[in-house]
N, C-alpha and C positions, 0 to 999 in steps of 0.2 A: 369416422374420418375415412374417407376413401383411398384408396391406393397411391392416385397420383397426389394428392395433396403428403400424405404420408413420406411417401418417396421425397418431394420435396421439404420438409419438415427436415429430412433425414440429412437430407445435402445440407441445409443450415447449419443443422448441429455438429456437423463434422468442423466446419470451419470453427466453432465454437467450443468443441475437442481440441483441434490445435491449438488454438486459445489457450485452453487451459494446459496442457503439456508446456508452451513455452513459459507461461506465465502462471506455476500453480503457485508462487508464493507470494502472488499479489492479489490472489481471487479470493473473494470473500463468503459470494454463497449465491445460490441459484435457487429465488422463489416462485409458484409457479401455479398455476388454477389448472384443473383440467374440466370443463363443464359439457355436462348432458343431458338437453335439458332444462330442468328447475336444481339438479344435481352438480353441485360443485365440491371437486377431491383436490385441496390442495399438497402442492409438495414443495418438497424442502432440501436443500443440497449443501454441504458444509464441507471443507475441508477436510480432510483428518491424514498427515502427512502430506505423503503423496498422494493418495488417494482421497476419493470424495464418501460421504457418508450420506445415502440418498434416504429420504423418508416420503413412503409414498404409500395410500392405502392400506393405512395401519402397521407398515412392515419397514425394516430398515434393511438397505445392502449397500454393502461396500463395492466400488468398482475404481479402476482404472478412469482415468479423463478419455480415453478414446473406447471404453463402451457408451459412454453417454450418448450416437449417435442411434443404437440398437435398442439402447433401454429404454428412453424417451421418447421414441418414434413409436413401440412399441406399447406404452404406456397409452399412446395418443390415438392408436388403433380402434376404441373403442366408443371415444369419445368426439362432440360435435366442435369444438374450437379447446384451443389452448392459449396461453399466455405462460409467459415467463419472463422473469428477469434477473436479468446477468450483474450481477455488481463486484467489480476487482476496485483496486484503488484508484482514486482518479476518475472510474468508466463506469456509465449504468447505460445497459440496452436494455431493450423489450424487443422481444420473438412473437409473433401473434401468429398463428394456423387456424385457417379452418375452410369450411367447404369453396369459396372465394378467393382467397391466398395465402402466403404463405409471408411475413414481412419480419424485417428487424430494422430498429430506427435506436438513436439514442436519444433517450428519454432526460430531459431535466424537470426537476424538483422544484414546483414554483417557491414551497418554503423556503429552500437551498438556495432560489436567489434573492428573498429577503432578508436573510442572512447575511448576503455578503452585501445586503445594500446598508444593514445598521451596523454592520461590522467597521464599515468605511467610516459611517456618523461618529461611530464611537474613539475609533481610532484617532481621529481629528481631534478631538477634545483632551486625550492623553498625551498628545505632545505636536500635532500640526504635521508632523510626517507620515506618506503614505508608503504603508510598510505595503513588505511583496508576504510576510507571511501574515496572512492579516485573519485578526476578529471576526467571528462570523462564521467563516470558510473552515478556520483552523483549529476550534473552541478546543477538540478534544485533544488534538496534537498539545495547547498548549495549557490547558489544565492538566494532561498527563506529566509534563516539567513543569510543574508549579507556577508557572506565569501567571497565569488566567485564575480568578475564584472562581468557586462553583456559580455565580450569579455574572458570570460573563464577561464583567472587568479586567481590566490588568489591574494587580497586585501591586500598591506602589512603593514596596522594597521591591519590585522585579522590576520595573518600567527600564531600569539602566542594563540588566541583562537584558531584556527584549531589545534594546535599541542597537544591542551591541551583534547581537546574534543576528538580527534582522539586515542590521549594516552589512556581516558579514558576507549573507547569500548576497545582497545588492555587488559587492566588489570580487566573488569570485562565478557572476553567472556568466557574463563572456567568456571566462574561461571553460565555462561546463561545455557552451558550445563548440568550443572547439575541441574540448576533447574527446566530443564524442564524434566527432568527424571520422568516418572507418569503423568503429565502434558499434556494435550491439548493447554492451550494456558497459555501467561505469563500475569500476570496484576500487571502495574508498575503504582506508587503513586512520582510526582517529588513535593517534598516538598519546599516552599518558589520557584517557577522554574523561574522565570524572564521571560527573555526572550526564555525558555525553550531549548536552544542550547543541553541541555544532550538527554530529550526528540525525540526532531525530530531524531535525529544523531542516538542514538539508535531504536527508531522504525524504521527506516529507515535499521539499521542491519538486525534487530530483523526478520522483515519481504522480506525486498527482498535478503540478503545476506543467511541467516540460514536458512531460511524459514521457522522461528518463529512464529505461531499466538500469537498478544500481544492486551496489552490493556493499553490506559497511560492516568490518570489524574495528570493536573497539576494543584499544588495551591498553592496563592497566596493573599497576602492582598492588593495590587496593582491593583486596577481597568483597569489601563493602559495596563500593561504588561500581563492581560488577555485578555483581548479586543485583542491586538497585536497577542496575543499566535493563539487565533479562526481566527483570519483572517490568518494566513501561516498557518495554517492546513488547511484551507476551499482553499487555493490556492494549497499546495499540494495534497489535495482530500485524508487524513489521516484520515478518516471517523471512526478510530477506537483510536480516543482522543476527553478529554472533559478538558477543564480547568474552574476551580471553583473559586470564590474571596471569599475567609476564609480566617480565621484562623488556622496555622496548631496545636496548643493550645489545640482548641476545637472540631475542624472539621473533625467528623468520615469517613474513607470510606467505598463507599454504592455504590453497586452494582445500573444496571439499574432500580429496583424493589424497590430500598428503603431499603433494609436488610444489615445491617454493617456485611461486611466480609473484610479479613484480605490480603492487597497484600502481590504479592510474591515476588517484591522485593520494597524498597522504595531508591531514590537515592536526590542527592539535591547538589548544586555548590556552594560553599565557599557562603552560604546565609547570608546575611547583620547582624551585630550587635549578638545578640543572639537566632536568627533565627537558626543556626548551631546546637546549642542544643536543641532547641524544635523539630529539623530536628529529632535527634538522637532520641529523645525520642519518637516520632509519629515511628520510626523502632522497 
């Protein structure tokens, strides 16, 4: 790859570095061909905190999201085109280089839209309403809360949860917009959350339907039901939720840092006994 193609490469992934600095707990992983030649070295880029875990040419390294503009341009030095692809929640791009230009487009997955097109079929047949978290689009979101079988269905001891939860994003999306009016990102507090069903379902809007930056802690006095809460976030890879075992009584919310600030919105599901009103009252 020549210089000026290089140089340009380098400008891309810079904006692709900020990318990842604002947005490391939505990104998912960066695949990527290097070819030269009949010679193709693929690589591989994953998360691991803050930091990305690159695998390239036999060898793994850890870096910051703002060397990727040095390491990657650097990698591409050698070689006659490149390809990558960027996938956070919600967004997949492709970056193409090579001696001709230098491009990034956002790429859709023609299976990804036959999905959301039997998704629709299906959903009609389960009850005639078209949901906004829909079959298809959502499988794993809602096989990860039991809605969904493995074979794609809704579950029909679940059909009255799905309808309920589904209704719910329907009557408080006007309000999403407005609150994020001024807003960068939203940060949701799900009070008494159980099994967290409002939680996932809305982040899950929030972030791949809206393209909402959010933030959700869920609590809970139930050891159980947060234990459960951390293991389907850690399986959906929802890197930007914490659930806490409190009291919602007593229990301030507290930024990363320790400093009690105030979310912007609090939500909580028909919560047991008189949990509803301590809900109300932590609003």
């Amino acid at each position: 790859m020549d210089k000026s193609t290089q140089a340009k490469f380098n400008l891309m992934l810079q904006g692709i570095a900020a990318r990842l600095i604002d947005e490391i707990d939505y990104f998912e992983r960066i695949t990527g061909e290097f070819k030269s030649g009949t010679k193709v070295f693929p690589l591989n880029c994953v998360p691991e905190g803050k930091l990305l875990n690159i695998s390239f040419e036999g060898r793994s390294v850890k870096a910051h999201p703002d060397e990727i503009p040095e390491l990657f341009s650097g990698f591409a030095a050698p070689f006659e085109k490149v390809s990558l692809l960027y996938k956070s929640r919600g967004e997949l791009l492709m970056i193409e280089a090579d001696s001709k230009n230098v491009s990034m487009k956002t790429k859709a997955l023609e299976e990804e839209k036959e999905n959301i097109i039997k998704g629709h079929a299906d959903t009609g047949i389960v009850s005639g309403r078209d949901y906004l978290i829909k079959p298809g689009k959502a499988d794993k979101l809602l096989k990860a809360i039991n809605i969904m079988a493995d074979n794609g269905k809704i579950k029909n001891d679940m059909i009255r949860k799905y309808n309920q939860i589904d209704h719910f994003v329907e009557l408080v999306e006007p309000m999403l917009k407005d609150l994020m009016k001024g807003r960068s990102e939203l940060k949701v507090v799900d009070c008494a959350c159980g099994k967290s069903y409002l939680s996932f379902v809305l982040n899950y809007y929030l972030k791949e339907v809206m393209k909402i930056n959010c933030r959700f802690t869920g609590i809970d006095i139930s050891e159980g039901v947060i234990r459960s809460s951390r293991k389907i976030a850690e399986e959906l890879n929802y890197r930007n939720m914490e659930f806490i075992i409190g009291d919602i009584r007593t229990l301030l919310y507290q930024d990363e840092k320790g400093t009690v600030i105030q979310p912007d919105l609090v939500i909580s599901l028909h919560a047991c006994d008189t949990a509803t009103d301590f809900a109300l009252a932590y609003g």
